[in-house]
N, C-alpha and C positions, 0 to 999 in steps of 0.2 A: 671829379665825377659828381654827378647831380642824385638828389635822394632819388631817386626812379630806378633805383636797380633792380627792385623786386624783393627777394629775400635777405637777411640778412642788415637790416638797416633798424636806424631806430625804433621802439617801442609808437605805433601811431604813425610810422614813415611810410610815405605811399611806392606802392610795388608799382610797376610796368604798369597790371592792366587797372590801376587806379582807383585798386580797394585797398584799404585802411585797414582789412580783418576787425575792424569796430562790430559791435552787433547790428546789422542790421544794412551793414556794407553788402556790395556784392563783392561774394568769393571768388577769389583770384583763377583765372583760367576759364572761369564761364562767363556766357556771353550773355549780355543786359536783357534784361525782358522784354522788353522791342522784338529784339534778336530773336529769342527763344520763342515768343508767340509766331512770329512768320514762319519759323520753324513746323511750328505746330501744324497751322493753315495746312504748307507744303504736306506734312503727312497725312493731312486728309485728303488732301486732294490726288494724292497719288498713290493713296490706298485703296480709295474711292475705284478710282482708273484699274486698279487689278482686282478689286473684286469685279467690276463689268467687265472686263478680260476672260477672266477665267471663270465665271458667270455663261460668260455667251461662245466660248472657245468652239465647241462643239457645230457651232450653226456658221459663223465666217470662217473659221481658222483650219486648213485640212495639215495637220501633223501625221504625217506617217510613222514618226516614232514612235506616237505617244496611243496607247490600246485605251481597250472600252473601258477596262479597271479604273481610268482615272476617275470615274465617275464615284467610285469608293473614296479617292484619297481627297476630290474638289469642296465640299464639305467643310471637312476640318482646315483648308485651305483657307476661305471664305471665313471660318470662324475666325482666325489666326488672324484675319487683313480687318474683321471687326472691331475686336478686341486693340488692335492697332489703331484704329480709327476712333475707340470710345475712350481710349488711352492719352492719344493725341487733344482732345476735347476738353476733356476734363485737366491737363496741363495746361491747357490756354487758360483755362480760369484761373486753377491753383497751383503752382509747379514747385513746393518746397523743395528740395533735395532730395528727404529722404522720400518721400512718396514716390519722386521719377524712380528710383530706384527702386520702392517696391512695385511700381506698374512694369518694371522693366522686367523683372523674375516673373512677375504676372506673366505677361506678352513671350517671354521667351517659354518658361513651363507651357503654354500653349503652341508655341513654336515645335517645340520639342515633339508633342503628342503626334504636331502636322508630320513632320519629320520621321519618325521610328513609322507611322503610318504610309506612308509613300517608299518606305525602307522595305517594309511586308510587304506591302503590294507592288510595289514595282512598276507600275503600270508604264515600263518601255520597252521599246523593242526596235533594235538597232539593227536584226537581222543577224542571222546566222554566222557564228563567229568572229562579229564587231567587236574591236576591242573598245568602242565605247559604254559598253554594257559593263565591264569591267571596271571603265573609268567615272560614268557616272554612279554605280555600286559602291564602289570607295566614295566617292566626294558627297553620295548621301548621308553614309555613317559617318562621314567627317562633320557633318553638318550636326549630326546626333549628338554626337561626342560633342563639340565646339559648344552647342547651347546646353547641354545636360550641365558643360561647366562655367556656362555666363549664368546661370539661373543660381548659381552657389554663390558667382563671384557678387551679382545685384544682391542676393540676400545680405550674405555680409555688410557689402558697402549701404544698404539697407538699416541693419542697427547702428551702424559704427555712425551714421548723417543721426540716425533719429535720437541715439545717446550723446554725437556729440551737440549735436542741436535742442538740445533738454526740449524733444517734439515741437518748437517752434517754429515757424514759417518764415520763408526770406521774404 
């Protein structure tokens, strides 16, 4: 077998994705900066596209499902695709580890406020004993629930990059 197994090999042996774990190598399983900048682009660009979505929903889009209340939850909708957007931005410049990860708890604790807010208000309306009122009701607090605990899990993975990274930059 050839050193390329990944784990487990010499002290300096190159793994699959062709870090060394040296300072200054890239870390195994992420993808090169190239990679991660088009990355970035792509989420402006398709942030960009649902803030003008849901920006202009009201003048092209006729939802019958969806009531006048949305106009309460569109808002914090729009902040959440910003903060996505300024998040994005600012990784294309500097993207150390532990910073995506705390823009991540960032974006998501924003996520979250979108979320519990469109949870209160509700703004659907599937009509008179639609079981999808039901099913989108759960799959909002699932949404609640889901980021309430990616925003613990970014925090952690948050110090554990910046402590094991003694705050330096890849």
């Amino acid at each position: 077998m050839s050193g390329t197994q990944g784990t487990g090999g010499a002290p300096g042996a190159t793994g699959a994705s062709g870090a060394t774990g040296a300072p200054g190598q890239r870390m195994p399983g992420r993808p090169g900066r190239a990679s991660r900048r088009v990355g970035y682009v792509v989420a402006v660009i398709v942030n960009a596209i649902l803030v003008w979505l849901v920006s202009g929903w009201h003048v092209w889009w006729d939802m019958p499902w969806l009531t006048d209340a949305f106009v309460l939850v569109r808002p914090a909708i729009i902040l959440v695709l910003a903060i996505s957007i300024a998040e994005a931005v600012l990784l294309f410049v500097i993207d150390p580890r532990w910073l995506q990860a705390l823009l991540d708890a960032v974006g998501a604790a924003a996520g979250l406020v979108a979320a519990v807010l469109l949870a209160t208000v509700f703004p659907f309306d599937f009509g008179e004993g639609s079981p999808w009122t039901l099913v989108v009701r759960l799959a909002v607090w699932a949404v609640v629930i889901g980021t309430a605990l990616a925003i613990v899990a970014h925090l952690v993975t948050f110090v554990v990059r910046l402590v094991g990274a003694g705050a330096r930059t890849e």
